[in-house]
N, C-alpha and C positions, 0 to 999 in steps of 0.2 A: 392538884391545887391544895398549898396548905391553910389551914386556917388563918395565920398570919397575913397571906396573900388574899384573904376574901374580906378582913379587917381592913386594907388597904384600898382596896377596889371592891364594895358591893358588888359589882358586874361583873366580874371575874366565873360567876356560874355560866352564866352566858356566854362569854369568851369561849370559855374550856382550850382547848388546842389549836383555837384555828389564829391564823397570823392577823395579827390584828392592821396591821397595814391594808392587808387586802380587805378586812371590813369596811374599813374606814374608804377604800375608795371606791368600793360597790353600792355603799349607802343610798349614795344622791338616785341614783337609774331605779335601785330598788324599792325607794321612797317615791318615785315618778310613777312607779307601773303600781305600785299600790293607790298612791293617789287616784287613778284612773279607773281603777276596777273598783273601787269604792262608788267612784262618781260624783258630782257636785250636787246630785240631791240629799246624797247620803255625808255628804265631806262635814257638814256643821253639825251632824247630828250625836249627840253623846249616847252612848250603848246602854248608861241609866243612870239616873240622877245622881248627881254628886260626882260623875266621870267625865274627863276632857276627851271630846268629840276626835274623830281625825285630822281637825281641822288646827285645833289645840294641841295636840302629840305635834304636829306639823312647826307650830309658831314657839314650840316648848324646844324642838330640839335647835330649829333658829337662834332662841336665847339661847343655847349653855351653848352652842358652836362661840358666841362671842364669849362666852365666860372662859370653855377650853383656848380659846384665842389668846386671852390673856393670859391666863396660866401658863402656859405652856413659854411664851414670851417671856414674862415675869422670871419663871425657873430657869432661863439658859441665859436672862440679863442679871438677875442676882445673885448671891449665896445664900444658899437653904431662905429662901423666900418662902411666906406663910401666907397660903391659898386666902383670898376672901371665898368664905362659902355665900350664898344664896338662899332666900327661899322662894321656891318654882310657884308655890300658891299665889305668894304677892306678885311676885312677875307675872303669871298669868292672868292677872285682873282685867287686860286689855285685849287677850285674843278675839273674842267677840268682833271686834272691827276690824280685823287682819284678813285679807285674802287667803284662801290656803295656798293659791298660787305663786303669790308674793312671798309668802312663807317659806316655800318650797324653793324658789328658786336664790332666794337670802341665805339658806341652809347651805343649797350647792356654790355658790361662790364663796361662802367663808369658809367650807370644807375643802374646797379648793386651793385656795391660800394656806390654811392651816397643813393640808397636805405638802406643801411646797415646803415649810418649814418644818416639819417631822421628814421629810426625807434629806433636807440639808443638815439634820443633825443628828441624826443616826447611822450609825451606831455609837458614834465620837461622845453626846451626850448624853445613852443611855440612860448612867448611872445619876446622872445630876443630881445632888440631893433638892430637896424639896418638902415643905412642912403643912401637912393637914390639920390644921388644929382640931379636927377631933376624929381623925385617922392616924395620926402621929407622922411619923419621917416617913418620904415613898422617894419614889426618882421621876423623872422625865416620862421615862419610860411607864411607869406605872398609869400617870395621867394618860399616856396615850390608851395604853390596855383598858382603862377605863373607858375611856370615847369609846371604845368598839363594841366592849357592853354594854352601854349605856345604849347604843345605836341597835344589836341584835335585841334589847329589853322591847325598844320602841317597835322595832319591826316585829316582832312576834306579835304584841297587840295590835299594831296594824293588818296584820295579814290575819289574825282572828277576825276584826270588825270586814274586811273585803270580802271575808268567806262568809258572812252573816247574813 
């Protein structure tokens, strides 16, 4: 991984080698068996003040599945299209009243879809360009290698709090 490449993708450490297609469609089952071994006494509970519970990581990666959603759309309907960024703080203002089950299963249907449309356009749209306003130029592709780190980030803190 060069530097360049972790300026474009923070999750890119995460990734390392592995294909990120197959992250992205083991997600959903490996987000299920975590949820489960955590447990629903434990699913709301934050590991310490100021942290989002499992229940939060749960409702947190729900949103940016719709955010990757569009992105990813956005980049293969326009040229060099500029990402709207987020912030997860304000979007999470509302997890509190969310299921983690509903969460969880809002996660695997949009993953779902999204997968349908990352496998109709790869390899052919790889390279798309595409503009981070504060990553600079990436492709298509980058955004997906991001989803999968972003996805391996979440699952290692989940799989810390299930062994807890």
């Amino acid at each position: 991984m060069t530097n360049s490449a972790a300026a474009l993708n923070p999750y890119a450490p995460f990734l390392g080698d592995q294909d990120p297609r197959a992250v992205l469609s083991a997600t959903p089952s490996r987000l299920k068996n975590l949820a489960q071994r955590i447990g629903a006494g434990r699913i709301t509970e934050p590991p310490a003040p100021g942290k989002w519970s499992p229940r939060d990581i749960l409702c947190h990666l729900a949103d940016c599945e719709i955010a990757f959603a569009f992105r990813l759309r956005q980049t293969l309907a326009e040229d060099r299209h500029v990402i709207q960024p987020f912030d997860q703080e304000k979007w999470s203002a509302g997890y509190s009243g969310v299921d983690a089950n509903e969460a969880l299963a809002t996660f695997s249907l949009l993953r779902r879809w999204n997968l349908l449309l990352i496998e109709s356009a790869l390899p052919g749209q790889a390279n798309k360009p595409v503009i981070h306003p504060e990553r600079g130029a990436m492709t298509f592709s980058t955004i997906v290698e991001t989803m999968a780190g972003h996805d391996l980030n979440h699952l290692g803190q989940l799989e810390r709090l299930a062994g807890a």
